[in-house]
PyMOL commands that place a pseudoatom at each C-alpha (Angstrom):
pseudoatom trace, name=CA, resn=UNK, resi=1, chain=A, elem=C, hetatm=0, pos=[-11.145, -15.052, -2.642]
pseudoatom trace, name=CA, resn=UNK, resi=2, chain=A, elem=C, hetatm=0, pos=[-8.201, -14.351, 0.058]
pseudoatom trace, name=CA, resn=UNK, resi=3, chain=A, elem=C, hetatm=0, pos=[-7.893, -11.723, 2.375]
pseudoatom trace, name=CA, resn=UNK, resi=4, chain=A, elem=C, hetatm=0, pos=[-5.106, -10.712, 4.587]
pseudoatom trace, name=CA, resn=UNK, resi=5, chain=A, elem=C, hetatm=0, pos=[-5.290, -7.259, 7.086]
pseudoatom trace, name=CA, resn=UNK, resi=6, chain=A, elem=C, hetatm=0, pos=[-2.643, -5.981, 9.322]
pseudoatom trace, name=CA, resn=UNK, resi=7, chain=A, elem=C, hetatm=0, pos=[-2.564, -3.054, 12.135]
pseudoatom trace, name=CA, resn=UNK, resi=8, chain=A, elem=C, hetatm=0, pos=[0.495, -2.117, 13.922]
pseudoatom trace, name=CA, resn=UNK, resi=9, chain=A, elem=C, hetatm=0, pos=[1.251, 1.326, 15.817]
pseudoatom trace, name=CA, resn=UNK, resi=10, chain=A, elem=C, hetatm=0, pos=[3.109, 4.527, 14.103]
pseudoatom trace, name=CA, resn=UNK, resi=11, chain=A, elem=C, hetatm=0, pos=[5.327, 4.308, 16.600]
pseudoatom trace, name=CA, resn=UNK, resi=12, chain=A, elem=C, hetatm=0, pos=[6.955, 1.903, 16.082]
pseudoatom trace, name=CA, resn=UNK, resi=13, chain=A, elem=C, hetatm=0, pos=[8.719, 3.376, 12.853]
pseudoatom trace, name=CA, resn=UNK, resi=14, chain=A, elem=C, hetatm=0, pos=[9.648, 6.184, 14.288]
pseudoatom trace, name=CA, resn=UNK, resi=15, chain=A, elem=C, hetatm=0, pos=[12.473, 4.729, 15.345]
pseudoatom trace, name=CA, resn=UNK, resi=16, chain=A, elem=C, hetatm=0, pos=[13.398, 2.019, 12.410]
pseudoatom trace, name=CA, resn=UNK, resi=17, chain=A, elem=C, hetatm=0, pos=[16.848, 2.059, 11.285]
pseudoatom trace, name=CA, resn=UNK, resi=18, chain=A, elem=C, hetatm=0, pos=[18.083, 2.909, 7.322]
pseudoatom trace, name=CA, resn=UNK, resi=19, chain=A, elem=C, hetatm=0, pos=[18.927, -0.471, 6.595]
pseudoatom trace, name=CA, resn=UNK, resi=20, chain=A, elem=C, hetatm=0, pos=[15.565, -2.107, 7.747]
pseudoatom trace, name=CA, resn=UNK, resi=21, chain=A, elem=C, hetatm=0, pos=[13.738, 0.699, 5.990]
pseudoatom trace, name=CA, resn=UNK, resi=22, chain=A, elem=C, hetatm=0, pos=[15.913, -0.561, 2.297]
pseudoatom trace, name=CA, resn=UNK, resi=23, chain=A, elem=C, hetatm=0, pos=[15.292, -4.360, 3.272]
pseudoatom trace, name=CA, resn=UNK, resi=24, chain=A, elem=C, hetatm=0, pos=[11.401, -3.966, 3.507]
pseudoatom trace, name=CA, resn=UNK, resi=25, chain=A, elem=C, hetatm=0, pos=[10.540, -1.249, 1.365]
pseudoatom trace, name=CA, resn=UNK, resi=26, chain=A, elem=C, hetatm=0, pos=[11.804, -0.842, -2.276]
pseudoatom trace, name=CA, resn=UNK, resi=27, chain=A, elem=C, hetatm=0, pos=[13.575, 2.617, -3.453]
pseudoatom trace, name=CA, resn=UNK, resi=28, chain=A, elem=C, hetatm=0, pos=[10.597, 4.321, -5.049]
pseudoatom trace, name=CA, resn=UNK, resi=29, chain=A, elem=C, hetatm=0, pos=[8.196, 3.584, -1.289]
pseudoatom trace, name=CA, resn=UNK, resi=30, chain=A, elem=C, hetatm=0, pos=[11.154, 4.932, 0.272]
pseudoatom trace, name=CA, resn=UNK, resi=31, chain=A, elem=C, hetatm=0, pos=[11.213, 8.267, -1.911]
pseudoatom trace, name=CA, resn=UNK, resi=32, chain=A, elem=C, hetatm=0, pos=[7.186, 8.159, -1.460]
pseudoatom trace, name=CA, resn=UNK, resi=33, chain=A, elem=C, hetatm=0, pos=[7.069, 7.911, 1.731]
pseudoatom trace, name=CA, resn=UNK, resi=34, chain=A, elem=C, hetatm=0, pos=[9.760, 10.254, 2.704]
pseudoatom trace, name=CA, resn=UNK, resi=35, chain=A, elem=C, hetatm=0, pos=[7.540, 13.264, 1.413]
pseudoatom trace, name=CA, resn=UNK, resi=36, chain=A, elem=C, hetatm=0, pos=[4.965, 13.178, 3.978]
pseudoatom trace, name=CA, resn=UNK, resi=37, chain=A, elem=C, hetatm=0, pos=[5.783, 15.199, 6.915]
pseudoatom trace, name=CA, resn=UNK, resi=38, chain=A, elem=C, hetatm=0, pos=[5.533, 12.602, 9.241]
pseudoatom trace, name=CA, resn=UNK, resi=39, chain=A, elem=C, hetatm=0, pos=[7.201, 9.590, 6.830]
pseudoatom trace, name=CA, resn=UNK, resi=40, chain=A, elem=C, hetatm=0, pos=[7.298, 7.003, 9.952]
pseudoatom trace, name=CA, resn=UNK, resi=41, chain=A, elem=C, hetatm=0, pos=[3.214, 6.906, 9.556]
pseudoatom trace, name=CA, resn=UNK, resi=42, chain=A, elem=C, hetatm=0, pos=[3.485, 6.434, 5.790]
pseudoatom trace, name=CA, resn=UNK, resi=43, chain=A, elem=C, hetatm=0, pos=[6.206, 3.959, 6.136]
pseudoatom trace, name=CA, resn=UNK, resi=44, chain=A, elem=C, hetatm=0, pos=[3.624, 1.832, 9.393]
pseudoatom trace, name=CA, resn=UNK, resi=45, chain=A, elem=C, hetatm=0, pos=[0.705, 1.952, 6.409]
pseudoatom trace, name=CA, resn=UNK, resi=46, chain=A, elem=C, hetatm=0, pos=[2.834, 0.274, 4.142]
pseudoatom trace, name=CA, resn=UNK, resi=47, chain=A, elem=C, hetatm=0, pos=[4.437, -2.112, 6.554]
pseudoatom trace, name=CA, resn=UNK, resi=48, chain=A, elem=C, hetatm=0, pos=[0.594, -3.331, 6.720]
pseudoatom trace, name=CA, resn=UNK, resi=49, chain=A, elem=C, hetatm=0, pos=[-0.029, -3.447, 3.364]
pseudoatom trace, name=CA, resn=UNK, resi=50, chain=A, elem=C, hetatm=0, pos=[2.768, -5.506, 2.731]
pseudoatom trace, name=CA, resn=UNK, resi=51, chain=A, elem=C, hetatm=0, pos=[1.962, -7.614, 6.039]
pseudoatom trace, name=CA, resn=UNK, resi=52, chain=A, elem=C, hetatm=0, pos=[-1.567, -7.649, 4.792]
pseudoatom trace, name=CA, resn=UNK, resi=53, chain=A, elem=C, hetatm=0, pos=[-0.283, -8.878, 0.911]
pseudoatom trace, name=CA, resn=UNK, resi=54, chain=A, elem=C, hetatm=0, pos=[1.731, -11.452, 2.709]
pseudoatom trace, name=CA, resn=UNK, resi=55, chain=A, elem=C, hetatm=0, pos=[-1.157, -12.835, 4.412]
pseudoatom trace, name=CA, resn=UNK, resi=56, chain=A, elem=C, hetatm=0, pos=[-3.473, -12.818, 2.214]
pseudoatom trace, name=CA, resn=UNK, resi=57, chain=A, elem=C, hetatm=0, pos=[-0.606, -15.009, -0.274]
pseudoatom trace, name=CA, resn=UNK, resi=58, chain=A, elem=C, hetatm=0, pos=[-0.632, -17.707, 2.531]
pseudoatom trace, name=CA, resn=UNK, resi=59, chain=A, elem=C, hetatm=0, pos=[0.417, -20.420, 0.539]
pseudoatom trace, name=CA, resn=UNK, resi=60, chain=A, elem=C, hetatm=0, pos=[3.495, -18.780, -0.909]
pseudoatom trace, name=CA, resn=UNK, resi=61, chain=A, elem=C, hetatm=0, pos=[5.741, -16.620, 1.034]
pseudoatom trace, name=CA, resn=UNK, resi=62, chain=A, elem=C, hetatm=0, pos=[6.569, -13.180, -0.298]
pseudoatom trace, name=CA, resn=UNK, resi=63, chain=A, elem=C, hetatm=0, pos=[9.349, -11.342, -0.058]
pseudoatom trace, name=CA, resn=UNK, resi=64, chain=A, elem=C, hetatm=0, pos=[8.617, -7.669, 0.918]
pseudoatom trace, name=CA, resn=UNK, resi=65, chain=A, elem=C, hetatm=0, pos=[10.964, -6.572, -2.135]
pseudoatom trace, name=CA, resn=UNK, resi=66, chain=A, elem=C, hetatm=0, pos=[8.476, -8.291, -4.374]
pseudoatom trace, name=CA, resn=UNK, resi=67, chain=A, elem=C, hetatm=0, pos=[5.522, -5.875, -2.825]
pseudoatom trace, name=CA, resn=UNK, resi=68, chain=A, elem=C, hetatm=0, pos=[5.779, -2.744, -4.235]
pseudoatom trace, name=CA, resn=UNK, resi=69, chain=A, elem=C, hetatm=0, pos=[3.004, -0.130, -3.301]
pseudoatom trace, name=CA, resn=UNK, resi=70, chain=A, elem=C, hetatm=0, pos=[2.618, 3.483, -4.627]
pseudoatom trace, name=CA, resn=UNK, resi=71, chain=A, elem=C, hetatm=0, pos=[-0.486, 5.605, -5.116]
pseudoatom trace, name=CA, resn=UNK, resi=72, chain=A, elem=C, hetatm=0, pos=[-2.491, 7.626, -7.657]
pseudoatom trace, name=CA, resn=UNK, resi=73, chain=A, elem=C, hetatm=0, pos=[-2.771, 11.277, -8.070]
pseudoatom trace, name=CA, resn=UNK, resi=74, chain=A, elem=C, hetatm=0, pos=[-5.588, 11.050, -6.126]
pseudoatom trace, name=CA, resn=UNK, resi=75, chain=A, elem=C, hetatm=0, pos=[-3.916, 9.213, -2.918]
pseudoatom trace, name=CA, resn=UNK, resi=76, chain=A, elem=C, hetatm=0, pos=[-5.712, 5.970, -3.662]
pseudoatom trace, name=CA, resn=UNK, resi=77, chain=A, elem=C, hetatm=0, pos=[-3.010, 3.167, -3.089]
pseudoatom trace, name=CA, resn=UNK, resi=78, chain=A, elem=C, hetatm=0, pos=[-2.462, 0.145, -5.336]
pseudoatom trace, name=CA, resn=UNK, resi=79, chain=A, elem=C, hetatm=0, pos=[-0.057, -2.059, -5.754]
pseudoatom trace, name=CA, resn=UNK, resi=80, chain=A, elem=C, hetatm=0, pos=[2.645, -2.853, -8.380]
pseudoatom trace, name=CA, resn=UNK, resi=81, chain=A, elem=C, hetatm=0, pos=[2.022, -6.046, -9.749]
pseudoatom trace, name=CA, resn=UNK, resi=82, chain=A, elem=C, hetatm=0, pos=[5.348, -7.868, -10.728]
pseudoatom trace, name=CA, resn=UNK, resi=83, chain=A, elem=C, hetatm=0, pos=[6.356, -10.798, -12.723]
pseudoatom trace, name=CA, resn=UNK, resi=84, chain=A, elem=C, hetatm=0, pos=[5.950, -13.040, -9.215]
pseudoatom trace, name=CA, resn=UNK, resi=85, chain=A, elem=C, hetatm=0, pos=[3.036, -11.901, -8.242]
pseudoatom trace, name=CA, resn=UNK, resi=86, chain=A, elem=C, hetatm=0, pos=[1.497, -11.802, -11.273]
pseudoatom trace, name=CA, resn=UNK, resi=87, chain=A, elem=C, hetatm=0, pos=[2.070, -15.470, -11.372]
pseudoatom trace, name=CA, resn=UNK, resi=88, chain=A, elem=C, hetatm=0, pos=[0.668, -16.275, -7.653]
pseudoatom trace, name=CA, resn=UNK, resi=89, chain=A, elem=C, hetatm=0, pos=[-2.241, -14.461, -9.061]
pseudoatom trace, name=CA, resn=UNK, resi=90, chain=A, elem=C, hetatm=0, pos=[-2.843, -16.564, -12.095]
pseudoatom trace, name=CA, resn=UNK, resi=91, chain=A, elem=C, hetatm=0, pos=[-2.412, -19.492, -10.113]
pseudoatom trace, name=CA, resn=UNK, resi=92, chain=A, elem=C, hetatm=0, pos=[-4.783, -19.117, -7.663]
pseudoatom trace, name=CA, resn=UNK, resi=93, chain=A, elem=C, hetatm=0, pos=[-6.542, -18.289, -11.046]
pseudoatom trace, name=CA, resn=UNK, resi=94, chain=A, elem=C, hetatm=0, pos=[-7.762, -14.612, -9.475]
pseudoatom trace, name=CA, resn=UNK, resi=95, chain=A, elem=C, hetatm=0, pos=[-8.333, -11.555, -11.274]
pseudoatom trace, name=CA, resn=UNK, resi=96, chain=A, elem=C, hetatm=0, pos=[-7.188, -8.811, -9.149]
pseudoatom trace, name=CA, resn=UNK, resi=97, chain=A, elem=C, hetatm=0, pos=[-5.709, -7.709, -6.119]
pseudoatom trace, name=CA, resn=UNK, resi=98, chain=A, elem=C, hetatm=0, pos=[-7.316, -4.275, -4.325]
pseudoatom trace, name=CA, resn=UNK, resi=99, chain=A, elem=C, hetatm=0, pos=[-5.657, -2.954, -0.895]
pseudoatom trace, name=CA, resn=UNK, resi=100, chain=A, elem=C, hetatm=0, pos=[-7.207, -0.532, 1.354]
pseudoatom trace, name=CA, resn=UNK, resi=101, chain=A, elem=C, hetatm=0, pos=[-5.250, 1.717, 4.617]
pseudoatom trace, name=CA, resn=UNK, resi=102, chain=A, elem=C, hetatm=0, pos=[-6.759, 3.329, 6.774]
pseudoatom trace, name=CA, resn=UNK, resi=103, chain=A, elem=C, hetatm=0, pos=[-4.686, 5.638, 9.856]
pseudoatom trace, name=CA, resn=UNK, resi=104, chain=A, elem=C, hetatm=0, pos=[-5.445, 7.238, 13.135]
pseudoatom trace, name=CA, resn=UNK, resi=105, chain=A, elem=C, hetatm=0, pos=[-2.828, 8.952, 14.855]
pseudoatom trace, name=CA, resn=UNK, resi=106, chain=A, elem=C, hetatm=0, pos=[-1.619, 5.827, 16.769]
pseudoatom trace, name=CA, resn=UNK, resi=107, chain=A, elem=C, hetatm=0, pos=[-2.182, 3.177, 14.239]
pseudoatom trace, name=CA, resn=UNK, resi=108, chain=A, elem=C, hetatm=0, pos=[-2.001, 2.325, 11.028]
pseudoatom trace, name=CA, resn=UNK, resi=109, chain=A, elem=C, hetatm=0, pos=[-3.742, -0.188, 9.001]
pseudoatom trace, name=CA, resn=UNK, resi=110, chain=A, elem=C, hetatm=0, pos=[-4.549, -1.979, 5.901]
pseudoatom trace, name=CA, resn=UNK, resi=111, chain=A, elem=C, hetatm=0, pos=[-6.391, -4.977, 3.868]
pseudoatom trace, name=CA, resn=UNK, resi=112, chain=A, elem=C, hetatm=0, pos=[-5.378, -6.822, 1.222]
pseudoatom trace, name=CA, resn=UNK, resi=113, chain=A, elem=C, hetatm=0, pos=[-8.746, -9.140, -1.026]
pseudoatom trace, name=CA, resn=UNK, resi=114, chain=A, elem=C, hetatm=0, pos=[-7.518, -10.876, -4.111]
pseudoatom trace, name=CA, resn=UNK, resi=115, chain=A, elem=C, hetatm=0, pos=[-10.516, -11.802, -6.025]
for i in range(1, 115): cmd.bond("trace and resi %d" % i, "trace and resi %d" % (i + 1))
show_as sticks, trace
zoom trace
């Protein structure tokens, strides 16, 4: 089992420019994200998930393109497993990934356990 987790402040994304929004989040978080009244929190949560993913991959680096997270009708977040990751996963001969965030109205934060 891995585990990676991640906190950073809203804040901070208030302020993030268009082309570091397209270099770390893929078109569909974007469109997600940009729903939500305030989109800088949703953006923050997703920062950590990906941060969180990252970690908890620590023998491989990721590239935050390759970490795609969207939710269910329900709000419950997962992520999108692609071809690389699906690989990392069999390697490390785990079954599943499951993320969790959590926000307040300064920070943001998330988990990632691959089991």
């Amino acid at each position: 089992m891995e585990v990676g987790i991640d906190i950073e402040q809203n804040e901070r994304f208030k302020t993030v420019s268009e082309s570091f929004l397209k270099r770390a989040f893929t078109p569909a978080e974007i469109a997600y994200a940009q729903k939500f009244k305030n989109s800088y929190e949703q953006f923050c949560a997703f920062w950590c998930v990906k941060e969180a993913v990252v970690k908890a991959f620590s023998n491989r680096k990721l590239c935050f393109q390759e970490i795609q997270i969207t939710a269910t009708e329900e709000g419950r977040p997962y992520i999108i497993l692609n071809d690389t990751i699906k690989q990392e996963l069999k390697k490390a001969n785990a079954k599943e990934i499951k993320i969790s965030i959590s926000h307040s109205k300064e920070y943001s934060t998330a988990i990632c356990i691959i089991k």
